[in-house]
Each structure stands twice: as structure tokens, then as C-alpha cells.
VEXDREN-2710 file (C-alpha; in Angstrom, 1 decimal):
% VEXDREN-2710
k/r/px/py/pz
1/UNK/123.3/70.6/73.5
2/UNK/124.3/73.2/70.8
3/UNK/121.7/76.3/70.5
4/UNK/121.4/77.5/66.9
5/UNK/121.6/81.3/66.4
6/UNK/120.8/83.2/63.2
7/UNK/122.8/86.7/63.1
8/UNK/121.5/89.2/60.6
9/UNK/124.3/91.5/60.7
10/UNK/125.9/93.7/57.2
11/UNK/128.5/95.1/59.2
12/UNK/131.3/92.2/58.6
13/UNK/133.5/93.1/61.8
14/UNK/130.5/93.2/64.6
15/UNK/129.1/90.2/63.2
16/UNK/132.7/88.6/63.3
17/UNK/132.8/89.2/67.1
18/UNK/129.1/88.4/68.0
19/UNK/129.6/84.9/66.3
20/UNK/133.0/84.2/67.8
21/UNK/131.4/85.1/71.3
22/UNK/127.9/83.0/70.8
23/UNK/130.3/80.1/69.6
24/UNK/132.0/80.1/72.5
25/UNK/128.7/79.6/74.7
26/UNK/127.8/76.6/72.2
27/UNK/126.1/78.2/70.1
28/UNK/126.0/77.5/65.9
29/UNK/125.7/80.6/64.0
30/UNK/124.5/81.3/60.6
31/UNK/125.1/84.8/58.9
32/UNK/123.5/86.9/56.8
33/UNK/123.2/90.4/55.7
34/UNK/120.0/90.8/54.0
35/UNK/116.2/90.6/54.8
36/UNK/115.8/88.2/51.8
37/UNK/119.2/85.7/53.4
38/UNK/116.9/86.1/56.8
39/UNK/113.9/84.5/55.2
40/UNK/115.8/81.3/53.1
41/UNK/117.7/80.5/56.6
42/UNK/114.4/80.8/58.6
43/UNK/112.6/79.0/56.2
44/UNK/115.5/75.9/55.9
45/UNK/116.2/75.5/59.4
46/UNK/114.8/76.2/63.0
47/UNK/116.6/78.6/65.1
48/UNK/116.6/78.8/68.9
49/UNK/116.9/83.2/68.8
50/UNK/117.7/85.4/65.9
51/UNK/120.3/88.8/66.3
52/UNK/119.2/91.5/63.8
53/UNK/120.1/94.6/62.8
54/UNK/117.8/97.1/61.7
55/UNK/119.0/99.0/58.6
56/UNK/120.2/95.8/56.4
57/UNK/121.6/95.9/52.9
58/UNK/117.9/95.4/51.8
59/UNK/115.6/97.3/54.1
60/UNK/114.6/98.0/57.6
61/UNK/115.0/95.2/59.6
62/UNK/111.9/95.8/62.8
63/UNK/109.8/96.5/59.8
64/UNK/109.0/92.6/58.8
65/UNK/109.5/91.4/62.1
66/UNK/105.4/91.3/62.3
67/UNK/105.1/88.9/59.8
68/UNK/108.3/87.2/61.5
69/UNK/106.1/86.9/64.7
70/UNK/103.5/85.4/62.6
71/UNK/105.0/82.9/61.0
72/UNK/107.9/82.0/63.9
73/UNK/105.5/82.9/66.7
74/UNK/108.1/80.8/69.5
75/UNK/111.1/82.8/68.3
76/UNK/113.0/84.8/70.1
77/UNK/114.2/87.9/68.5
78/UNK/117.1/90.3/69.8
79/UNK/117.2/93.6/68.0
80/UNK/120.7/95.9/67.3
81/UNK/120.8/99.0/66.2
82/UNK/122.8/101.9/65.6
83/UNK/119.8/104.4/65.2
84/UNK/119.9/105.1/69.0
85/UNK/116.9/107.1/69.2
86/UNK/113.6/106.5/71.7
87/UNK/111.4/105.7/68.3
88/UNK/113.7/102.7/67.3
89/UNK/114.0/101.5/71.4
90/UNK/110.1/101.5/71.6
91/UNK/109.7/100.2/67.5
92/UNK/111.7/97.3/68.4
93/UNK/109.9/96.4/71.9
94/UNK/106.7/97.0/70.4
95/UNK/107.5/94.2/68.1
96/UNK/107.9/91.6/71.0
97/UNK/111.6/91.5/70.8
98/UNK/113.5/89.7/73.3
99/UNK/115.6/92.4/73.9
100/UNK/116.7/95.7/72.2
101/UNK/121.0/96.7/72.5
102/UNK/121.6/100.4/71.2
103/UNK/124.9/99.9/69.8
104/UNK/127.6/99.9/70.8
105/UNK/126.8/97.7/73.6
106/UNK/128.4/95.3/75.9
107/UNK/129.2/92.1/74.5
108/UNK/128.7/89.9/77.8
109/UNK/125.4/91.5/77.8
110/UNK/124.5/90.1/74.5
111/UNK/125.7/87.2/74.9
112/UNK/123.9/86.5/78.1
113/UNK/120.9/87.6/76.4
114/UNK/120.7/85.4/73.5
115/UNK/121.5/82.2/75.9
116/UNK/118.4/83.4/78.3
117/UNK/116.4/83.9/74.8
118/UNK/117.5/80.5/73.5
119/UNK/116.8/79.0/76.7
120/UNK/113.4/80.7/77.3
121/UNK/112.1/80.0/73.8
122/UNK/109.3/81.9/75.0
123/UNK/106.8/83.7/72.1
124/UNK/106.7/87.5/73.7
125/UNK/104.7/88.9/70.4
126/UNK/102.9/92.2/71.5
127/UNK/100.8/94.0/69.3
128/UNK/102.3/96.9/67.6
129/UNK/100.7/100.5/68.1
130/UNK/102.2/103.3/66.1
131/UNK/103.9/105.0/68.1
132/UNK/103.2/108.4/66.7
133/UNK/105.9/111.1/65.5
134/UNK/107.2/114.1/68.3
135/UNK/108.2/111.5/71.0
136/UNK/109.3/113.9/73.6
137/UNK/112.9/112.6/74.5
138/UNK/115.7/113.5/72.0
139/UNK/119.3/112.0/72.4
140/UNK/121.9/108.9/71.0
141/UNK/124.5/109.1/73.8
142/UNK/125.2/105.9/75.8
143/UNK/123.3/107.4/78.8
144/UNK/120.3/107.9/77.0
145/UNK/119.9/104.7/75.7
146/UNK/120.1/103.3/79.2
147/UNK/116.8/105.5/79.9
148/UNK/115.1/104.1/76.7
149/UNK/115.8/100.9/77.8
150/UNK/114.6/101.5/80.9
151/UNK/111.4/103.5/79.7
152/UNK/110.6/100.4/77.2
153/UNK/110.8/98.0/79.8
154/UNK/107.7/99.1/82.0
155/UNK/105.7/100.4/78.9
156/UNK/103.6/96.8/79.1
157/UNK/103.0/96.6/83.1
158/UNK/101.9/99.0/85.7
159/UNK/104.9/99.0/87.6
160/UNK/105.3/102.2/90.1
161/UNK/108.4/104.3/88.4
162/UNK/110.7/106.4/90.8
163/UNK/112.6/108.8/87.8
164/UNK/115.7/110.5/89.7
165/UNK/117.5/113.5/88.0
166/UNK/118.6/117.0/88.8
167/UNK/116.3/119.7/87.7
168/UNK/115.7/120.6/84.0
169/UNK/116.5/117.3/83.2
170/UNK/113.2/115.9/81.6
171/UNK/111.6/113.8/84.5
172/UNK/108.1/115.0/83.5
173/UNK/109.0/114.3/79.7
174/UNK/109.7/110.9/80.9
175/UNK/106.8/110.3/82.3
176/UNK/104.5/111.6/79.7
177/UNK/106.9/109.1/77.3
178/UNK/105.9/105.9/79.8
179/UNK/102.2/107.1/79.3
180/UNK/101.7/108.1/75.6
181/UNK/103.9/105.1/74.4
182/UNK/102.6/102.6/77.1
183/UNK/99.1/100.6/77.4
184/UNK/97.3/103.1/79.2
185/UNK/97.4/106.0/76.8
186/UNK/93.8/106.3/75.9
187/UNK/93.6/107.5/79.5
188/UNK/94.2/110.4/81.6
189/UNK/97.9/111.5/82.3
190/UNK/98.0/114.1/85.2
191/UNK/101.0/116.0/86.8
192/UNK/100.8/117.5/90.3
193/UNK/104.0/119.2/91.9
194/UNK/103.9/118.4/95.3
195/UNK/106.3/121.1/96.4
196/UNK/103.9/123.6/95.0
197/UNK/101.0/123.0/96.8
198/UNK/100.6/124.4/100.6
199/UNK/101.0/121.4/103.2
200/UNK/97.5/122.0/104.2
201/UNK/95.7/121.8/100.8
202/UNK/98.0/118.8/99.3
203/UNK/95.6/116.0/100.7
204/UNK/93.0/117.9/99.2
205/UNK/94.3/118.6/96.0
206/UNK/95.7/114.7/95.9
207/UNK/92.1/112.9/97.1
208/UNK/89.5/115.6/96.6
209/UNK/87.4/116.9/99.2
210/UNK/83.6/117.1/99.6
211/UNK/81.9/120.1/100.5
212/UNK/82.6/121.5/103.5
213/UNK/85.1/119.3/104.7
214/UNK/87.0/123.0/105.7
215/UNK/86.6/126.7/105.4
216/UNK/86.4/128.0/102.1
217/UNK/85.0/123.9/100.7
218/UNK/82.1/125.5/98.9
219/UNK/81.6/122.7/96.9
220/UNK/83.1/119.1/96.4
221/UNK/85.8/118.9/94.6
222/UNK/87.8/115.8/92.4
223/UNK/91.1/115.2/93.6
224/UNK/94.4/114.4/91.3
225/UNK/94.0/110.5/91.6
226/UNK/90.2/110.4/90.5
227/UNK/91.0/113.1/87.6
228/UNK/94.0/110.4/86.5
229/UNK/91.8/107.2/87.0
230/UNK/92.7/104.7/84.1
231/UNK/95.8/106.9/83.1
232/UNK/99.3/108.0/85.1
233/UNK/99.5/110.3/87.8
234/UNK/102.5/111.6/87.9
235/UNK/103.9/112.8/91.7
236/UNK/106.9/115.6/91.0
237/UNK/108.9/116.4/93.9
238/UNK/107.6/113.5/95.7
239/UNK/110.6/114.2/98.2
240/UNK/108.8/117.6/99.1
241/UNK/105.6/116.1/100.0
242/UNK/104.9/116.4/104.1
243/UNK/105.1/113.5/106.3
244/UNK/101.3/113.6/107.3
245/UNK/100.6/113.4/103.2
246/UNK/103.0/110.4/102.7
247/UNK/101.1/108.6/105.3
248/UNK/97.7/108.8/103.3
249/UNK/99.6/108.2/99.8
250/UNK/100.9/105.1/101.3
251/UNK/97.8/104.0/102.6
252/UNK/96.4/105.2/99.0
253/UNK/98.8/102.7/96.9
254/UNK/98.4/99.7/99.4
255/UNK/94.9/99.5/99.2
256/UNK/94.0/101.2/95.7
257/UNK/91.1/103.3/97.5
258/UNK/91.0/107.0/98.5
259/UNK/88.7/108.6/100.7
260/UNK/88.0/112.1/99.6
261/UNK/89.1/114.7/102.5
262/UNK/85.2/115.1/104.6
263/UNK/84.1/112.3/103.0
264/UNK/83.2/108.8/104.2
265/UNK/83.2/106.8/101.4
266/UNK/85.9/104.5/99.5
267/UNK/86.8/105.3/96.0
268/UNK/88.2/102.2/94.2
269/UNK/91.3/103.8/92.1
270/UNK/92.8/102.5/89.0
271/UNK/96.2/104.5/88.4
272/UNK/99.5/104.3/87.3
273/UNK/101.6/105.7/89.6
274/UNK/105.0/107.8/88.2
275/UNK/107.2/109.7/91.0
276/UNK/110.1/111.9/90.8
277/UNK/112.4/114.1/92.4
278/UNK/115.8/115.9/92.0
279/UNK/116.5/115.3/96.3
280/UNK/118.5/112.1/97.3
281/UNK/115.5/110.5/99.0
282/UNK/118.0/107.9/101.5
283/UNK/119.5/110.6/103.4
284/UNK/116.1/111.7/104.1
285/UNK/114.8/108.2/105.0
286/UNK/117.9/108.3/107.4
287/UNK/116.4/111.8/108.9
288/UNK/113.1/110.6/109.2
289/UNK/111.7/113.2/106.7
290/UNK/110.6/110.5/103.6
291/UNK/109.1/107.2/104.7
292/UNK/111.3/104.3/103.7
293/UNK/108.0/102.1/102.6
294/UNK/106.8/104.4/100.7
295/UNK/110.3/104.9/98.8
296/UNK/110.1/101.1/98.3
297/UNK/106.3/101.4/97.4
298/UNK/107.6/103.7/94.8
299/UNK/110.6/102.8/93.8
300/UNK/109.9/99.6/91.4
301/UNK/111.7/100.8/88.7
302/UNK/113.8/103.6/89.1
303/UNK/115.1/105.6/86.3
304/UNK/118.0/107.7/86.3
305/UNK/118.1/110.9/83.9
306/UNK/121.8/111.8/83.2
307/UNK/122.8/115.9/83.8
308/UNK/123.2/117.6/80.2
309/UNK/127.1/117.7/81.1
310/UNK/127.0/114.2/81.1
311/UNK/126.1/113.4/77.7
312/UNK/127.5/116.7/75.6
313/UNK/126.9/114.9/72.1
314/UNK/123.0/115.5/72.6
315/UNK/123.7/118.8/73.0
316/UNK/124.0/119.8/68.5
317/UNK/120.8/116.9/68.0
318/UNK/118.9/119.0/71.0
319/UNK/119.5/122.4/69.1
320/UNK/118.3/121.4/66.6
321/UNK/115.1/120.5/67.8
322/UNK/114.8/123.5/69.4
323/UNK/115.4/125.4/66.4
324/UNK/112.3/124.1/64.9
325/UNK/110.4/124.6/68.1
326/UNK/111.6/128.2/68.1
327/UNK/110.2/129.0/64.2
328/UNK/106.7/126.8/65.3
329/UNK/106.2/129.4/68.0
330/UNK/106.9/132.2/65.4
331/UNK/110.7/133.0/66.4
332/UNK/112.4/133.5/62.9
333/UNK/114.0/130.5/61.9
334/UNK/117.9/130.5/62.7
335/UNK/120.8/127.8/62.3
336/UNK/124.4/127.3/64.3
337/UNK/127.8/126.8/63.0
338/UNK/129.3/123.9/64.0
339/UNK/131.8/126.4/65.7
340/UNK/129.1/127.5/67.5
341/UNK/127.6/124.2/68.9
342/UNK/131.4/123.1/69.9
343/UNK/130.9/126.0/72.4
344/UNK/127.3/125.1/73.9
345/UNK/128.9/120.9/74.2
346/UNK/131.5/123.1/76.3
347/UNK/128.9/124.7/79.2
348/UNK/128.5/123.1/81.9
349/UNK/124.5/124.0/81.6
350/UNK/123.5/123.6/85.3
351/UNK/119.7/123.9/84.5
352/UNK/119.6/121.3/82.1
353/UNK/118.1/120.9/78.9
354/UNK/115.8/123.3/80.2
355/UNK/118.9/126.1/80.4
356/UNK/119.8/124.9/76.9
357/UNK/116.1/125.0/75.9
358/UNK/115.7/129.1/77.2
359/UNK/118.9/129.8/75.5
360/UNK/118.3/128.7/72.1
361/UNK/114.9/130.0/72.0
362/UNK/116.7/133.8/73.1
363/UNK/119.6/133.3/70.8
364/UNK/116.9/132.6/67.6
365/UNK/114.7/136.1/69.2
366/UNK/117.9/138.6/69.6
367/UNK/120.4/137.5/66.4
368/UNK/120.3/139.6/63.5
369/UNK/122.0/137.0/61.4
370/UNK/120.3/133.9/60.3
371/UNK/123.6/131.5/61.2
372/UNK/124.3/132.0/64.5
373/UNK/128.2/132.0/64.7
374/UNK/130.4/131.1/67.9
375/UNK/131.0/135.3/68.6
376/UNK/127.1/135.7/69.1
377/UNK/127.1/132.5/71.0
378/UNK/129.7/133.9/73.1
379/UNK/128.0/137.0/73.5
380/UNK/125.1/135.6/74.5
381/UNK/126.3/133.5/77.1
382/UNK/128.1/136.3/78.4
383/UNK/125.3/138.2/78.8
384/UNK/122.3/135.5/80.0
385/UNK/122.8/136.5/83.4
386/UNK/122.1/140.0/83.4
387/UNK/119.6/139.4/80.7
388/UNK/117.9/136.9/83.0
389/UNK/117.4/138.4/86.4
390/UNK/119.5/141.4/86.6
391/UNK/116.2/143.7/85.2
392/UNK/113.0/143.3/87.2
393/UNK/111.0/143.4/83.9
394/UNK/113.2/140.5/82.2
395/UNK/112.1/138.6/85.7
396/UNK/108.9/139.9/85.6
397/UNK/108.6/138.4/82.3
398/UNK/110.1/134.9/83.7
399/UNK/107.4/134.6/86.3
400/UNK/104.9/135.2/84.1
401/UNK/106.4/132.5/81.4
402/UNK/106.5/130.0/84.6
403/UNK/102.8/130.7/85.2
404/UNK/102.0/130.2/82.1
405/UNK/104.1/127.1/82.4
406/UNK/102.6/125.9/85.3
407/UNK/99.3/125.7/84.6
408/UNK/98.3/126.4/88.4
409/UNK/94.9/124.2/89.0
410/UNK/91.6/126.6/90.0
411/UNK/92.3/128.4/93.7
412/UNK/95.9/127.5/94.2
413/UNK/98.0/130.1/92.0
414/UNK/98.8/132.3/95.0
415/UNK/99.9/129.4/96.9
416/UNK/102.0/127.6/94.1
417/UNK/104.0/130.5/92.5
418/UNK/104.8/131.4/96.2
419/UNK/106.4/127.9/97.2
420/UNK/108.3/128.5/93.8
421/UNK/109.2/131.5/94.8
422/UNK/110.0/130.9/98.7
423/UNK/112.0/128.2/97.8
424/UNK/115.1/129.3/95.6
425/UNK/114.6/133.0/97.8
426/UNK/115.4/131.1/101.4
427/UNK/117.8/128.6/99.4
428/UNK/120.2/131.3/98.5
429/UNK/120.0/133.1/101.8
430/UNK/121.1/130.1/103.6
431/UNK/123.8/129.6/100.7
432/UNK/124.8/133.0/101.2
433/UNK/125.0/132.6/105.4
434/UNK/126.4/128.8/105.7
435/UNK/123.3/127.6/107.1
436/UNK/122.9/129.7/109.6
437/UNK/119.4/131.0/109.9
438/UNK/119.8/134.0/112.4
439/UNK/121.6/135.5/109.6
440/UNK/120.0/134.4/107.0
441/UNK/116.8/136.0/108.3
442/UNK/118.3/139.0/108.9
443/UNK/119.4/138.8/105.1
444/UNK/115.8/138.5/103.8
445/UNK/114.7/141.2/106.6
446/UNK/112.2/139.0/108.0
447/UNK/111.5/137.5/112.1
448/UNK/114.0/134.1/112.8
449/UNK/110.7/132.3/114.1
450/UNK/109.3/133.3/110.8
451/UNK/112.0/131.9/108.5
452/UNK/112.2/128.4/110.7
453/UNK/108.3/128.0/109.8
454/UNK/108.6/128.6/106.5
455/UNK/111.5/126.1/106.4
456/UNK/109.7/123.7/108.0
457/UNK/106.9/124.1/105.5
458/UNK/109.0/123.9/103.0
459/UNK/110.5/121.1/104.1
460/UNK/114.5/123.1/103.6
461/UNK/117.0/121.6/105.7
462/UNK/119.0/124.4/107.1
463/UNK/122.4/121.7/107.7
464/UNK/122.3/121.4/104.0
465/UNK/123.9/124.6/103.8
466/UNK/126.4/124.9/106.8
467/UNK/129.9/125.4/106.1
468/UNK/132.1/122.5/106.9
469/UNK/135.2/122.9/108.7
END
């Protein structure tokens, strides 16, 4: 039986190909350009989806789809759109759309798409919230919109959400996006970094203790999943945590109960539970370090946040956000030349958007000129290294920028900007011996017995690091 599509498209060529591809599923396509065409075809003829774009010759095309819901409550609706940015992703699913393709997208995809739509004919109309203005992730490449995607997609369920990236990447920015943007923002959203807490304080910090559950328990304290009940809790560097605490977490999201640490009683928890982590977790299920059902506990939905070398044209719309972020926090207002940004799309930026973040905040605090042309760019590249950690004041400075950062919770500031600290330290002395550890502590001037401890704690495999014939 022929479907009956209705493509609301003003680009002439894409809407050309979209109809020759639905026509060869048996489909019958109408075209339009307009939201005014729209409204006479819906209003003439029943329609088993609908394809629009969102800027049309006439006006925004999400902006009416309300009132489409309303008055075609069964209809599917697939949105397009070349304004690749998170607001339109989570506009158009917050309108019920069937599906949402940043363009320019894959064809099949569509196509497969609008026959599932078609097919379903199922009314998925979800109330729209407004969204809000500063949504914290900024990019159009192809590799972002395959995060929005993703991040839309689990914005109306609890699902647990594995997000996998290389540091400086944005994994907590993702995960404050799922919760501001999702249906449990009027609640709680709490980060812990569970490398940064000391093995034998994470269960605490995690489920709470009462008092005197252990020396120095002077008083009962709430733990990170009562603190986030009804919100997120987001779990960084879940691939950190020790194998004794991955046990109780386990038992945690099974059963949705905690049992503070001294305590006896059950606590019924209602979280959303967001992990991530920069480590390859299978390699460590092979090893025996990370539990394999807790990854699968976890991983529901992973998302995967692309390196800043991977997607290069973010790097001028990321600038400029930072730019204005920069003159907020008092940093005279500066500019680039396109010259300029052509060299930033050029580093390889190994710390991220974070590394691209520092830099443009420095670059807006030491030029003299208010355009910022490629020979100060240069300069400043040039010199980032020695400006970062060649002084012990500039690193000085850093640390106390991290704490500040960091927000370290009440009685655990020694022990968290220590495991930051210990971490990169022992890191780069194993780098710097191939692995091996006799060396390494003679490097850092401290006992072999003392190192392998602290390894251990720190959960640092030394074989990570050995040079490979």
C-alpha cells in the first residue's frame, strides 16, 4: 500500500532527492516550501509522516509544530535542519518529533526513518519546556551532532549514560546538558570524581556514613547519592573507582537502596545515574580491574565525545564563546582575525576544549591589541609551555585555579588535590622510565615499595608504560 509523505523543504535540490528516495520505498510525496503550503496540504489530505525543515521561506518551521501536534495529534513528524546546534536538536525533540537529522545527513537513514514513522503512526507529542538560553555544548560539525542526537535521545527516560572521551573534552558538560534539558531538572545534579577521593573514604563520600562508623566520624554525614536523590549523579572517572567500591555501587543500582557506611538501615534512592571516563574500560574488564556487570549496568547509552582535533570547524564558533566568557569575568574584550583562528583549527590541542578554553582566556589577559592577529597567536603558543609550568608561581597559580575549580567537598581537599597531583607526577615518571618502576622511583626520589602502593591506590598500571620491543 502506498504511504503518503508531505516534504516541507525550500531548498529545491535536497527536496528533489528526498522525494526521489521516499518514492522509491512507495511512498507519494507532496512538496512545499512554506508554512502557509504546509497547512492547505495538511488540511486537504491525510499524511502518514511529514519531513520539515526548520527555517522555511515563511518562518521557523519547530515553531508551529505545537499547534501541528494539536490538531494532527497521530502524525509523525521528522525534523531537518541546517542550524546544527544542541538548542535546535533539543527544540525539535521537545516537540515530539519522530526524529531530528542535522543536515547533511545520510539519506538511507532518512529514508528508513520516515518508513518506521509511516509505519508506526504513533502520536509521540511531549510537552515543550523552554529550554533556556547558555546550553553548555557549542559546536555544528558532523561529530557533534551525533552527541546531540544522542543527548536528546535519553532526555525523556532514565536510562544509565556511560559518556566516553579523552580529557578536556566536556563529559561533565554533557552530563549537566542530559540533566538541565531532561525531566529531572527541578532536582539535584551532583558530580563526584572518583579518582579524587582516597580508596578508603569513597564509600563514604558515595553512601554517607553515620556517626562513628570510623575514626574521625564525629557526626553522620549524607553521602553523594542521598544529596542527588530526584536529580543525576554524575560518577567521573568511574574507571578509577576501587574494586571493593564497584561492588557496593553495583549492589547500589540493582536494588535502588544504600546503606549508609555504620549504618543499618536501607535508604530507598531515586537517581539518575551518569558515568564517565577518559580509560578504555574493556581492557580493564579483561584485567580484572572494572567489573564487566557493572560496565553493562552502566553502559545503556553510551556517548562518545569526539577529540577537539577531530572536529577543527568548532574550533572559530568555540572562540568565540570564549571571548565573551573572558569580558563576563572582566578580561578586556578582544577579537581574532580569521588568520588567526586558521592557526588555532591547526593545533592539535591535546587538552581539549579545555586547552583551547585556558588559551583564549590568556591570549584576551596578555594582548595589548584588541584584534588578536596570527603573530600574537603564534607567540603565544610558542610560549604556553613555559608560561604554564616552567615558573613555580604560574603553577602555583594553576593549582589554586583547580581548587577553585574543584570545589573539594568539607574534609577531603588534602586528599583530592593530592590524587590530582600523584597522578600526572607518577604518570610521567613511568613515561619517562618505560614502565619500569625501580627507576621510576628512583626518579621521584622516593622507596620502590612506596611507589607500587601508591600505584596500586591509584589504580596506575605500570605495563601501560613499558617500552615495546
Amino acid at each position: 500500500m502506498t504511504r503518503r509523505a508531505l516534504l516541507v523543504e525550500d531548498d529545491a535540490s535536497i527536496a528533489t532527492v528526498i522525494t526521489a528516495a521516499l518514492e522509491a520505498e512507495a511512498f507519494s510525496v507532496d512538496r512545499c516550501d512554506s508554512i502557509a503550503a504546509r497547512d492547505r496540504h495538511l488540511a486537504s489530505r491525510g499524511y502518514d509522516v511529514m519531513l520539515t525543515d526548520v527555517v522555511l521561506t515563511d518562518g521557523d518551521g519547530i515553531a508551529s509544530l505545537a499547534e501541528i501536534d494539536r490538531v494532527y495529534p497521530d502524525l509523525p513528524v521528522i525534523i531537518l535542519s541546517a542550524q546544527n546546534t544542541l538548542d535546535t536538536a533539543v527544540r525539535a525533540t521537545d516537540t515530539g518529533a519522530f526524529e531530528y537529522f542535522p543536515k547533511p545527513f545520510d539519506l538511507d537513514e532518512l529514508v528508513r526513518a520516515a518508513c518506521q514513522a509511516a509505519d508506526a503512526r504513533s502520536g509521540l507529542s511531549v510537552a515543550r519546556d523552554d529550554p533556556g538560553e547558555g546550553l553548555p555544548l557549542i559546536g555544528r560539525s558532523q561529530a557533534m551532532q551525533d552527541v546531540y542526537r544522542m543527548i536528546t535521545r535519553v532526555l525523556r527516560n532514565d536510562l544509565s549514560v556511560l559518556i566516553l572521551g579523552e580529557s578536556g573534552t566536556g563529559k561533565e558538560l554533557v552530563a549537566e546538558a542530559i540533566h538541565q534539558l531532561g525531566s529531572r531538572k527541578a532536582g539535584p545534579f551532583v558530580a563526584v570524581n572518583t579518582a579524587a577521593i582516597p580508596r578508603e573514604l569513597i564509600e563514604s563520600e558515595l553512601f554517607g556514613h553515620e556517626k562513628g562508623a570510623f575514626t574521625g566520624a564525629v557526626s553522620r554525614s549524607i553521602g553523594k547519592f542521598e544529596q542527588a536523590h530526584g536529580g543525576t549523579l554524575l560518577l567521573d572517572e568511574i574507571g578509577d573507582m576501587p574494586p571493593e567500591a564497584q561492588t557496593r555501587l553495583l549492589r547500589a543500582l540493582q536494588s535502588g537502596r544504600i546503606r549508609r557506611v555504620g549504618g543499618r538501615e536501607e535508604i530507598a534512592i531515586d537517581v539518575r545515574i551518569v558515568a564517565a571516563t577518559n580509560r578504555d574500560l574493556m581492557p580493564m574488564i579483561a584485567a580484572g580491574s572494572f567489573r564487566e556487570d557493572l560496565y553493562y549496568r552502566l553502559n545503556v547509552v553510551p556517548i562518545n565525545l569526539p577529540p577537539l582535533r577531530e572536529r577543527s570547524g568548532d574550533i572559530e564558533p568555540l572562540v568565540r564563546h570564549f571571548l565573551r566568557q573572558a569580558a563576563a569575568e572582566g578580561l578586556p574584550l578582544r577579537s581574532f582575525s580569521q588568520e588567526a583562528v586558521s592557526l588555532l583549527e591547526a593545533q592539535p590541542w591535546r587538552g581539549n576544549v579545555r586547552e583551547l578554553r585556558n588559551f583564549v582566556f590568556r591570549a584576551a589577559l596578555l594582548s595589548r591589541e584588541e584584534r588578536i592577529d596570527a603573530g600574537s597567536v603564534q607567540q603565544l603558543l610558542a610560549d604556553a609551555p613555559v608560561a604554564d609550568v616552567g615558573s613555580p608561581a604560574n603553577f602555583a597559580g594553576a593549582l589554586d585555579a583547580w581548587l577553585v575549580a574543584a570545589k573539594p567537598g568539607p574534609g577531603s581537599l588534602y586528599h583530592q588535590a593530592l590524587a590530582a597531583f600523584e597522578r600526572p607526577l607518577f604518570e610521567h615518571a613511568l613515561r619517562e622510565t618505560g614502565g619500569n618502576q625501580l627507576r621510576a622511583a628512583q626518579l621521584l626520589g622516593i622507596n620502590r615499595n612506596t611507589l607500587r602502593k601508591r600505584l596500586d591506590d591509584l589504580r596506575i598500571d605500570p605495563e601501560q608504560f613499558a617500552q615495546r620491543s
